[in-house]
N, C-alpha and C positions, 0 to 999 in steps of 0.2 A: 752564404751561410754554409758552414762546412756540413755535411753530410754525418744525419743523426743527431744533431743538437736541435735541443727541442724551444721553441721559441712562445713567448710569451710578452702581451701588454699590457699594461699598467694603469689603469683609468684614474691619475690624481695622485698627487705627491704626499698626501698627509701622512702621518706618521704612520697609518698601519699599510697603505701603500708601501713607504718603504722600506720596512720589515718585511713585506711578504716579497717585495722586491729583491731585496737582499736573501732572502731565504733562497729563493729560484734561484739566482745568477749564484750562489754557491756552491748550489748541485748540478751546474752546467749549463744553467739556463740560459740563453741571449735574453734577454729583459729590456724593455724602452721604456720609462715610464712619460706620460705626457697629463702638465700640469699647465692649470689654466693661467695662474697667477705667474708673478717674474721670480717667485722665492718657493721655495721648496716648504711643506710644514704646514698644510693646510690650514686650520684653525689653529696652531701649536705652532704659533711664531711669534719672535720680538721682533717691535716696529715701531719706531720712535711716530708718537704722538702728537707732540709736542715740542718747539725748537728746544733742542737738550735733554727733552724725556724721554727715556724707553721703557717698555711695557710688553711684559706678555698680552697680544692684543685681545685673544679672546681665552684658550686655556691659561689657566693662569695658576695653578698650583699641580703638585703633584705626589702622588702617592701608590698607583695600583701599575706605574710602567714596570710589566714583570722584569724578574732579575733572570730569568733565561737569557731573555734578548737584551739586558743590558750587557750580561757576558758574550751570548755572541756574535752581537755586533760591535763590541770592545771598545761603548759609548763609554766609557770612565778614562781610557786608554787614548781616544781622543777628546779630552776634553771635559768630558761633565761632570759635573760637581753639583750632587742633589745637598741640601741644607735642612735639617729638619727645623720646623719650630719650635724655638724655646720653653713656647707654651700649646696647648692642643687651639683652645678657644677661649674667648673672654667672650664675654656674653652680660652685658648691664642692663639693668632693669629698668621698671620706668620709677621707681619711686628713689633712685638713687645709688640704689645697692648693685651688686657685680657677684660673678660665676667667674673664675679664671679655673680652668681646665687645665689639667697638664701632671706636673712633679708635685703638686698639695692638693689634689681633687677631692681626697676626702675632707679634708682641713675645709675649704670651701664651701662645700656641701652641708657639711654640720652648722654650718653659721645660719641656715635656712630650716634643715631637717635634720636630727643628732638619729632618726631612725634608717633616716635614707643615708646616709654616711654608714651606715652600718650595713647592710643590705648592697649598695651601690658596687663594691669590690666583686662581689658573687656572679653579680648583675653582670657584668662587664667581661669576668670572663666568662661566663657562658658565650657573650656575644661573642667576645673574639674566637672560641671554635668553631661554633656556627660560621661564621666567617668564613675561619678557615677551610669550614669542608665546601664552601662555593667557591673559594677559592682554585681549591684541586677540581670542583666541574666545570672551573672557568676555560683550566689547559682541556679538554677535551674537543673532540669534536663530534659533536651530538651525530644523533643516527637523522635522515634526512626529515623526518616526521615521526609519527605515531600511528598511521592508518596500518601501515602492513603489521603482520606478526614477529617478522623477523625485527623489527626496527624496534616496534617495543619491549623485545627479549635485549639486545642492544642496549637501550634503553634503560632498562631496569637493570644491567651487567654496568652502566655510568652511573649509574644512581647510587652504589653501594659507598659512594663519595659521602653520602650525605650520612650513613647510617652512625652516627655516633654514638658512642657507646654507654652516656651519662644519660637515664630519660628526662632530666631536667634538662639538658643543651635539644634533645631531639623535642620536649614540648615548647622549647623556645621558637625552635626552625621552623613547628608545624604554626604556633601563634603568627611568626613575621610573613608568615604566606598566605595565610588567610585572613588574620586579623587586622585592624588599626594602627599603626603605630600607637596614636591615641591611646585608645583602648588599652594596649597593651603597658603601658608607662605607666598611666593610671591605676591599674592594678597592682604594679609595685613601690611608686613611689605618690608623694606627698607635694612636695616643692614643686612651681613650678618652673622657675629656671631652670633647674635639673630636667624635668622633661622637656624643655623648650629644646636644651643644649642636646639633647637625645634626639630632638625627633627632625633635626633640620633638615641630617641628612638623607631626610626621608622625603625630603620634597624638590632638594637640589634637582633641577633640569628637568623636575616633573609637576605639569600642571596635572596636580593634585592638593589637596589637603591632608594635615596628619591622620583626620577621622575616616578617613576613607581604606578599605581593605586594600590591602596588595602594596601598599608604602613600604614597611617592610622587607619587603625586595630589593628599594633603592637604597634604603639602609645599609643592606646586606655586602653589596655592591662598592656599597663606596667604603667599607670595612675591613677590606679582604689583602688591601694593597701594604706591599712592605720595600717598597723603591728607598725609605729612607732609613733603613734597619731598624724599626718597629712595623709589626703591625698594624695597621689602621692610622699611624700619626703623619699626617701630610705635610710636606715639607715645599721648598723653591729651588729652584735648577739656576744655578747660578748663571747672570746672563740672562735669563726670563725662558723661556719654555722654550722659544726659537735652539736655546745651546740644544735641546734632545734632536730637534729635527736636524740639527745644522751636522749634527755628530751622525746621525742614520745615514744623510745624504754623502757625509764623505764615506762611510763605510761602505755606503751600497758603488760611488764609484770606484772604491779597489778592489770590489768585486765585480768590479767590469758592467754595472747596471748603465743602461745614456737615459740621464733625466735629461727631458725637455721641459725649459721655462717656457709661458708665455705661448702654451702651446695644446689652447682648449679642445677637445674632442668635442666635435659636431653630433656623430651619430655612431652609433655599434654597427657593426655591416654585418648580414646574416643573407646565407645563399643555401639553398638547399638543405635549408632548416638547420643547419647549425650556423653557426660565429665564423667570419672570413678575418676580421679584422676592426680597422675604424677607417672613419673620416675625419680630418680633424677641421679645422673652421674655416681656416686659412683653403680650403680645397684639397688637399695634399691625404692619399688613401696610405695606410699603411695596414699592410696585410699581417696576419698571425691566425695561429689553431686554437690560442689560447686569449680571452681577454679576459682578465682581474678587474673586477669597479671597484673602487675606494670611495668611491663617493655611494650615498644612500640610494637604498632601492627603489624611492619614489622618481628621485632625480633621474636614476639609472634607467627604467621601464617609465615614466613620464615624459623625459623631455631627449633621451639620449636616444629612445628605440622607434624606428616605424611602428603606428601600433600596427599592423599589421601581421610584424613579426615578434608582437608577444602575445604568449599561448593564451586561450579564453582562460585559462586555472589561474592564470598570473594574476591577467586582469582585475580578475574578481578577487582577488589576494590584496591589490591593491589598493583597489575600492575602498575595502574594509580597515587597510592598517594606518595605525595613528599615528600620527606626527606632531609634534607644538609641544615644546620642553617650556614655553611662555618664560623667557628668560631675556634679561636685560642686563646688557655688559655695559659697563663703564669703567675708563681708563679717565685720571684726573691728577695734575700736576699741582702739586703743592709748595707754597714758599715756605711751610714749616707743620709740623705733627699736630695732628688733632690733641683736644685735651679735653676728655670723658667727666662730666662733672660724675661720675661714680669713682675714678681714678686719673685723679689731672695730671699728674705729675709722671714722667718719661716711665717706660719700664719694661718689662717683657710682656705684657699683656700687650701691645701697641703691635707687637711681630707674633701674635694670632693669630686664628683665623678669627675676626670679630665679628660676632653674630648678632645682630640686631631686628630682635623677632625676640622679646621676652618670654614669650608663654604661649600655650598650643591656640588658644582664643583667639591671639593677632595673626599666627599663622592662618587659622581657619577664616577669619573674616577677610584675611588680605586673599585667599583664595575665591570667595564666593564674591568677592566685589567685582573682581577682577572678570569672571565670567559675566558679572553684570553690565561692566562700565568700561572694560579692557585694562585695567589696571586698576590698583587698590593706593587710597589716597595714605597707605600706610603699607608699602610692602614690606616684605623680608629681604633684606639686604645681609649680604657677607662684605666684610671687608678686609681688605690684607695690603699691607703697604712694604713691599717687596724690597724697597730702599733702605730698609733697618738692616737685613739682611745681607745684600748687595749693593752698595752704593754706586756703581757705576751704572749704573740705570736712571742716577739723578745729578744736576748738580751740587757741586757741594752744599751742604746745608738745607737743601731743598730735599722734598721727597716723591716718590708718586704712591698712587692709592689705586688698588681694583676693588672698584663694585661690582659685584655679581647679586642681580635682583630675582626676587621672585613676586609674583605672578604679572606676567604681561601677553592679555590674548595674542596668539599671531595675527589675528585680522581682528579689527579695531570694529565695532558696533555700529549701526548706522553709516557703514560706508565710508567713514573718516580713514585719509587714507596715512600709514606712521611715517611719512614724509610731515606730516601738519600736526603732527601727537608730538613725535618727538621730543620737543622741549617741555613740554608739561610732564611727558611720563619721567622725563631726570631733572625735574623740578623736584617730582614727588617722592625720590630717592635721596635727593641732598635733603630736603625735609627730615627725612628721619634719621639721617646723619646729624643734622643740626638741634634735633630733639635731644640726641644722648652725648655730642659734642659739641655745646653751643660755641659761634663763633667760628667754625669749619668752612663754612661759606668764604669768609675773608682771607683766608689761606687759599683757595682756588684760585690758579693761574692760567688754568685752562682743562680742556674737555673735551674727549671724544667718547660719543653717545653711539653704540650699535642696539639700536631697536631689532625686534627677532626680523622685519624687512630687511634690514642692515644685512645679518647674520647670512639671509639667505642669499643677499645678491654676492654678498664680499666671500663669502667661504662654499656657497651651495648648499648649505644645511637648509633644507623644503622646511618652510615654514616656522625657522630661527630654529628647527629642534638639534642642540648639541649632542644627542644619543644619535642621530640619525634613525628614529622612531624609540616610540614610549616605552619604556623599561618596565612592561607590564607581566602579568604573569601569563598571560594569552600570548605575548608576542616575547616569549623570552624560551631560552637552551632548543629544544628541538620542535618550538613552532615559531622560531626568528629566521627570517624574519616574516614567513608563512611554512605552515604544513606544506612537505615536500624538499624543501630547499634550506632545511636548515644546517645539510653539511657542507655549505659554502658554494655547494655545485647550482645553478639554478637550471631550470628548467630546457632552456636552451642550451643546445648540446655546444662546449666549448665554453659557456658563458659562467665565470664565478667572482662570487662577493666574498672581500677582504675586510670591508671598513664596518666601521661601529654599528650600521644596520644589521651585521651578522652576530652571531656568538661569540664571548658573553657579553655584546652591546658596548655602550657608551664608554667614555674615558680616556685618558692617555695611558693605555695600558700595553701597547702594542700585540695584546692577543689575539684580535679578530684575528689581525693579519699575519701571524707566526701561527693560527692551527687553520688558515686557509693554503697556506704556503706547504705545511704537513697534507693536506687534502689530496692537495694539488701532485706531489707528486709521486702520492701511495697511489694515485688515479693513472700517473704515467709511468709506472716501473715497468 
């Protein structure tokens, strides 16, 4: 290595891995990164399924991948092609009726509530500022904590993001942080499809209920994003999610980054109290000053580190931080499109996101069942059938379908282990597909089920959580992913986190790892 070039590892190929990978080897950096799997794109890959079906297999839509890093790593330039949906959401009811979201939301709305159609516009944009100002403290990079003085002067000098200038947008922000989503919906609106279609995204990847304070947050979060030139409306990457990682990894090789497939890290090596390098599984030491995790901090200090050499503050950091998004993927090969008895017949509500969870009631019981029993004999299902969109992902005439469930405990009750659940808990997803599609079942040609066990062995996500820990207000901006460590730096000198366990959390957004990359080497100038 020539003399002065500063060098750096890469713990996991997923997508904010290779943004902060590419960020480094731009500013000189040598960069290796080493990934467990044969393909690059951690949980944000296409992977045929099914003989003939491809599938984003686990992220499966997208929205919040910022447009910094799709300029500069010049993912459009090679390749990517985001799609938005035609429609935001369809969302039908249980007595027949339908919500289609999108380009007539008010038109839809008024068919329910002629007061909530009138209020609903107001409603909306507020949020979308709100939004936006978590947005702009998404690019930051928090000060490490809140204990010192200097950090919460820091602190409060990031937060002026937030101050907007309407006090009905800033009593919104202060409601979505402390309040309900519940609650809060409730107090402006009437309908409950309309709150149904409001508060999903308030539970996506969080075992929680609407009723519960702090949801809000994950609202906030999944509102912010504008990868498909709206804010907030979620779109498909043509090719399935895999085209974003496939597109980062060539950019990170013509920046001279060596991905290694196939090429799991054993252990973090730490001498002399800082970071030496790694070991990777195979026996094979590779030395560095610097190591980057992309993978989650439980994974990272649980299973990558001697405890010995993590700090007692870590430990008991760890102890405490939560994990379990209780989420259930399903990928499902179709011989022809559902047909909605609320809307049978083809149309743009079909290339949705289709929401199936009528009202905050089913949301809340499929959550409380589900802490009872491991899952609810009705959850909340999303579904999105990507092949309207992109048809080379099926064959002709065929389709495929993502389900994305919610609530499923990470560890199953009485010891049942999700090896032996498995098929019962994607029974009880096709169930409420075939409540609001009858006849959907007979169209299934086939099925791959990741239970949140799946999630963790196939991707490393501790305990199926797709945030890589809970998007709570405790564990979010400068106490993510604990007090101390929330400016990417951890505790061990040498040692920094890139991926979703860091700020601002969960998503294919590629910012954990674009403002650990900025950390990283305002730390080395």
């Amino acid at each position: 290595m020539a003399r002065g070039v500063r060098r750096a590892i890469l713990i996991g190929a997923g997508h904010n891995g290779l943004v902060c990978a590419f960020a480094l080897a731009r500013a000189g950096w040598q960069v290796d990164v080493f990934e467990a799997r044969d393909i690059p794109g951690g949980a944000c890959v296409t992977e045929e399924f099914h003989p003939g079906f491809r599938n984003s297999t686990a992220a499966y839509t997208v929205s919040l991948l910022a447009p910094e890093v799709i300029e500069a790593m010049r993912l459009r330039e090679r390749g990517l092609r985001i799609v938005p949906r035609p429609e935001a959401n369809f969302l039908p009811t249980e007595d027949g009726r339908s919500l289609l979201a999108g380009t007539r939301t008010r038109e839809e709305v008024a068919r329910f509530s002629a007061a909530d159609a009138d209020i609903l516009p107001g409603f909306l944009d507020r949020l979308a500022r709100v939004a936006a100002a978590v947005g702009r403290l998404a690019r930051t990079i928090p000060p490490p904590g809140l204990a010192r003085t200097a950090d919460v002067v820091r602190g409060l000098w990031q937060l002026r993001r937030l101050l907007l200038p309407d006090p009905a947008d800033r009593a919104l922000l202060v409601d979505l942080l402390t309040r309900s989503v519940a609650a809060i919906l409730r107090a402006h609106f009437a309908s409950e499809p309309l709150k149904a279609w409001l508060a999903f995204d308030s539970i996506v990847g969080t075992w929680a209920s609407p009723e519960e304070a702090g949801t809000g947050l994950v609202l906030l979060h999944h509102a912010w994003g504008e990868a498909t030139g709206m804010r907030g409306r979620w779109g498909h990457a043509v090719g399935g999610m895999g085209a974003i990682t496939q597109a980062m990894a060539a950019a990170c090789r013509d920046a001279g980054v060596r991905v290694h497939l196939g090429c799991p890290v054993a252990r973090v090596e730490v001498a002399g109290g800082r970071v030496r390098g790694v070991t990777l599984a195979d026996g094979r030491a590779v030395s560095a000053p610097v190591v980057v995790a992309g993978v989650g901090p439980k994974l990272l200090f649980g299973r990558l580190m001697d405890p010995r050499d993590v700090p007692p503050e870590v430990a008991r950091a760890m102890a405490s931080f939560r994990t379990g998004s209780a989420s259930l993927r399903m990928n499902v090969a179709l011989s022809g499109l559902p047909r909605f008895t609320a809307r049978p017949e083809p149309g743009p509500h079909l290339a949705s996101g289709i929401v199936l969870g009528p009202s905050l009631d089913w949301m809340d019981r499929a959550f409380h069942e589900s802490r009872l029993l491991g899952w609810s004999s009705a959850p909340v299902v999303e579904m999105l059938i990507p092949s309207l969109l992109d048809p080379t992902l099926a064959p002709p005439g065929a389709h495929v379908a993502s389900l994305f469930a919610q609530h499923f405990a990470p560890t199953l009750p009485s010891g049942v282990a999700w090896d032996d659940a498995r098929d019962h808990a994607a029974a009880s997803v096709l169930d409420v597909v075939e409540r609001f599609a009858p006849g959907f079942r007979k169209s299934v040609l086939g099925v791959q089920v990741l239970t949140p066990a799946d999630l963790e062995a196939r991707f490393g996500l501790v305990d199926g959580d797709i945030f890589h820990g809970r998007m709570t207000l405790e564990q979010s901006w400068a106490l993510r992913p604990f007090q101390g460590a929330a400016a990417h730096r951890l505790p061990v000198p040498g040692l920094w986190l890139c991926g979703a366990g860091a700020h601002p959390g969960g998503g294919v957004s590629g910012l954990p790892g674009w403002n650990a990359a900025r950390a990283i080497l305002r730390a080395h100038r």
